[in-house]
N, CA, C and O atoms as a GROMACS GRO file, in nm:
protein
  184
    1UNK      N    1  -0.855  -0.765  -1.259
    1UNK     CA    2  -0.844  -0.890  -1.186
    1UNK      C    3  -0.699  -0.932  -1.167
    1UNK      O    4  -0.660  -0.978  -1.060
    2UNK      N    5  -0.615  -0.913  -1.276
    2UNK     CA    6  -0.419  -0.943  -1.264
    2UNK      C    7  -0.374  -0.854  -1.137
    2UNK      O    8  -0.283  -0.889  -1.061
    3UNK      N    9  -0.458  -0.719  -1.122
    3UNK     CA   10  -0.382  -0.635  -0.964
    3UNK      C   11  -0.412  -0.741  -0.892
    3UNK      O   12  -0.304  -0.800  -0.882
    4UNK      N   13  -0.518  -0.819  -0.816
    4UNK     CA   14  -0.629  -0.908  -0.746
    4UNK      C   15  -0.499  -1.008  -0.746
    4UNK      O   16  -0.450  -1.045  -0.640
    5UNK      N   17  -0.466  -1.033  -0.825
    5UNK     CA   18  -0.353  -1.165  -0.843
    5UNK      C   19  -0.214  -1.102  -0.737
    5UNK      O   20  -0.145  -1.152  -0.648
    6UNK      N   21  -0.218  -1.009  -0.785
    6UNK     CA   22  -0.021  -0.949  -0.781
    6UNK      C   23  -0.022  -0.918  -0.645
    6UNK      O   24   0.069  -0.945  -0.566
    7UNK      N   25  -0.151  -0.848  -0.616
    7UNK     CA   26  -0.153  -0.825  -0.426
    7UNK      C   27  -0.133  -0.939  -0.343
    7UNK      O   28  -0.067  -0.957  -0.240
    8UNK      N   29  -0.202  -1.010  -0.411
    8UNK     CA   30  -0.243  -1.194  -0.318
    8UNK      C   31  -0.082  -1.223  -0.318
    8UNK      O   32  -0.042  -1.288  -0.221
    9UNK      N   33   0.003  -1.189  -0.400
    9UNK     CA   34   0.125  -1.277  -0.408
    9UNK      C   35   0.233  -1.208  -0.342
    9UNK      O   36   0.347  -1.256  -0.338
   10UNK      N   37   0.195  -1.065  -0.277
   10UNK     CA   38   0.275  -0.999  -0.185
   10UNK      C   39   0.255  -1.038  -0.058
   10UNK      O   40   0.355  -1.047   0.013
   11UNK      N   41   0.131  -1.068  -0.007
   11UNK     CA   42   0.103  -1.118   0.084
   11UNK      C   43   0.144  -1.286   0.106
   11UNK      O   44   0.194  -1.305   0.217
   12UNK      N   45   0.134  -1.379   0.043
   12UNK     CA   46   0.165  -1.511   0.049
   12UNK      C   47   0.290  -1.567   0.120
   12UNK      O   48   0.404  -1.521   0.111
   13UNK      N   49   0.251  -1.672   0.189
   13UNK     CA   50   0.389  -1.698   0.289
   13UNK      C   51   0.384  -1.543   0.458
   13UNK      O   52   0.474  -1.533   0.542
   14UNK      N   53   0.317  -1.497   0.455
   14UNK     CA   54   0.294  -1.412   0.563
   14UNK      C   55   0.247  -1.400   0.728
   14UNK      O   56   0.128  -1.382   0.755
   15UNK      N   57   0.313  -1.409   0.795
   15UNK     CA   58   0.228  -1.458   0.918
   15UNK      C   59   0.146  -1.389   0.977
   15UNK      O   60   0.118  -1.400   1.096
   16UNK      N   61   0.098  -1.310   0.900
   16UNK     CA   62  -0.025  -1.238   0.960
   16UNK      C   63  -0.120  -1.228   0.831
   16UNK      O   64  -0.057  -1.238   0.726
   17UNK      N   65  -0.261  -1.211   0.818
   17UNK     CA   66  -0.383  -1.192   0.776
   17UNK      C   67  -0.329  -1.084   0.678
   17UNK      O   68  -0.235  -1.011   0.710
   18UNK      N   69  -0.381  -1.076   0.575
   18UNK     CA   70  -0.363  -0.972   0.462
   18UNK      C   71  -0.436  -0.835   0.550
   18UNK      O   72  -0.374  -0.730   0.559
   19UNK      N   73  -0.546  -0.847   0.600
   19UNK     CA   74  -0.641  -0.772   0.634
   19UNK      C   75  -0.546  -0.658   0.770
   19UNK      O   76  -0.548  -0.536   0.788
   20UNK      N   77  -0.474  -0.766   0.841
   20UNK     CA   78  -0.450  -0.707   0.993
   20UNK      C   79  -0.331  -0.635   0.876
   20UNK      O   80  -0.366  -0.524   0.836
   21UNK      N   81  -0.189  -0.691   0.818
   21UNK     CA   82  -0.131  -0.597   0.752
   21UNK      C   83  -0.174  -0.483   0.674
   21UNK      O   84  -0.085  -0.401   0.654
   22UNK      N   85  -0.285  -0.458   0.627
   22UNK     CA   86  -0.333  -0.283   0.535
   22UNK      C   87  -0.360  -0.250   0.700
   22UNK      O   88  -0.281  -0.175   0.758
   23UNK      N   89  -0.453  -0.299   0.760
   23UNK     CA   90  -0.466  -0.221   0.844
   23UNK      C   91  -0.376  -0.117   0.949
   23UNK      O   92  -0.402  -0.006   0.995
   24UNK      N   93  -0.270  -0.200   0.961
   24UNK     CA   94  -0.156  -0.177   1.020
   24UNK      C   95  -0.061   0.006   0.966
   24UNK      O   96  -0.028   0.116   1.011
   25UNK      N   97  -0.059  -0.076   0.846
   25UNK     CA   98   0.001   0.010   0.747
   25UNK      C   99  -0.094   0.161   0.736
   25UNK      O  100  -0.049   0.274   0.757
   26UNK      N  101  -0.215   0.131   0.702
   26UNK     CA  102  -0.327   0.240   0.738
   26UNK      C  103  -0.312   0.322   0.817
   26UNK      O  104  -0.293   0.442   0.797
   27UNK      N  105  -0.324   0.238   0.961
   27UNK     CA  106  -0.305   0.331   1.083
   27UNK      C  107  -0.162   0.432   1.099
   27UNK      O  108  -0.159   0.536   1.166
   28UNK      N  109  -0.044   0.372   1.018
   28UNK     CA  110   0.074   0.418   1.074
   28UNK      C  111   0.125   0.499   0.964
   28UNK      O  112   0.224   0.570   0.983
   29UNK      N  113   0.054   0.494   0.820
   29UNK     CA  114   0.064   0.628   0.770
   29UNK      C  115  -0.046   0.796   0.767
   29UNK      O  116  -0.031   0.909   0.721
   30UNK      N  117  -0.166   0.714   0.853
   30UNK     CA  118  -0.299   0.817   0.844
   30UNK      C  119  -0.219   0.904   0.986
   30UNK      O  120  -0.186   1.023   0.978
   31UNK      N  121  -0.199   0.827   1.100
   31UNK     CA  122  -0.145   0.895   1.220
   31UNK      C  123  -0.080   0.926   1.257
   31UNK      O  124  -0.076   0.991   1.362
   32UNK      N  125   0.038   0.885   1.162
   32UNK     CA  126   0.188   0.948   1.228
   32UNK      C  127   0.231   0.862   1.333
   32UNK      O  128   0.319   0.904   1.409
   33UNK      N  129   0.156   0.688   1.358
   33UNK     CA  130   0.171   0.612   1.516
   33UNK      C  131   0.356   0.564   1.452
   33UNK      O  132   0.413   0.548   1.344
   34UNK      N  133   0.384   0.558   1.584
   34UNK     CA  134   0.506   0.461   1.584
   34UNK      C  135   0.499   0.323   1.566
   34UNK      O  136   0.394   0.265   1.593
   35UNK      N  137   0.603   0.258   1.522
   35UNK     CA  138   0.584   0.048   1.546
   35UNK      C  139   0.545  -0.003   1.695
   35UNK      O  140   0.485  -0.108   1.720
   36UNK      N  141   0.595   0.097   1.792
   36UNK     CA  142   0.587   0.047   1.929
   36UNK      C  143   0.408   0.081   1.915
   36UNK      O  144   0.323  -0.008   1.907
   37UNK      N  145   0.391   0.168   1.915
   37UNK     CA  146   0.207   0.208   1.957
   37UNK      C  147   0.089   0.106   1.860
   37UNK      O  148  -0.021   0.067   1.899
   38UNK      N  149   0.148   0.082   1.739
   38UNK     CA  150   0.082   0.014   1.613
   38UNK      C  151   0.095  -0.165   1.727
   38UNK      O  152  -0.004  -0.232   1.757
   39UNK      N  153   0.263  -0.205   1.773
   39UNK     CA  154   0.243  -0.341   1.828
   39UNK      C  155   0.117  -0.309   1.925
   39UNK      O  156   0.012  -0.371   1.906
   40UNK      N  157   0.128  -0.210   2.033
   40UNK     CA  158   0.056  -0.213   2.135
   40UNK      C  159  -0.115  -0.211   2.097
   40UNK      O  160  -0.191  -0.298   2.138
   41UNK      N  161  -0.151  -0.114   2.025
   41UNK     CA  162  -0.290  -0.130   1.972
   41UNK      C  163  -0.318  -0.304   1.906
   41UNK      O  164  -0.417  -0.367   1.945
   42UNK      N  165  -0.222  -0.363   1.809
   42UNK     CA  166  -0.259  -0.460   1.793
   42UNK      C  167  -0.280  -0.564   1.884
   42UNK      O  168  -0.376  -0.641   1.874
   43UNK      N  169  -0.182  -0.572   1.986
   43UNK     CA  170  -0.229  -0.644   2.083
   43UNK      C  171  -0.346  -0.681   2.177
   43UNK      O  172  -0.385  -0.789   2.221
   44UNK      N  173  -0.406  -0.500   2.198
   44UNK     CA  174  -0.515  -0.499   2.242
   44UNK      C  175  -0.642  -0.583   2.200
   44UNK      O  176  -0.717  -0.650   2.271
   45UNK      N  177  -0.646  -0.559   2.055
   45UNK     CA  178  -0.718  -0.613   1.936
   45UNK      C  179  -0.698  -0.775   1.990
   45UNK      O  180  -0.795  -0.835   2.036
   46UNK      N  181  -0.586  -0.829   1.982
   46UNK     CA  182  -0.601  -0.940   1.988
   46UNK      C  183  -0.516  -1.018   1.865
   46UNK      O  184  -0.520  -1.141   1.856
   0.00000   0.00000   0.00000
């Protein structure tokens, strides 16, 4: 439950969703995407 704590407090103060950041991060180490293709997909998303 203290990891549960320590994650929450990396994220805090963040302007984006904990959720949209892993995801982000996910995509751009599973694929090899660039920051430009990762902004553009997110945008799509919304």
């Amino acid at each position: 439950m203290s990891k549960l704590k320590s994650l929450d407090g990396l994220f805090a103060g963040r302007h984006f969703d904990r959720d949209v950041i892993i995801l982000c991060v996910r995509l751009y180490l599973r694929y090899k995407l660039s920051l430009r293709d990762l902004v553009e997909m997110m945008a799509e998303r919304g």
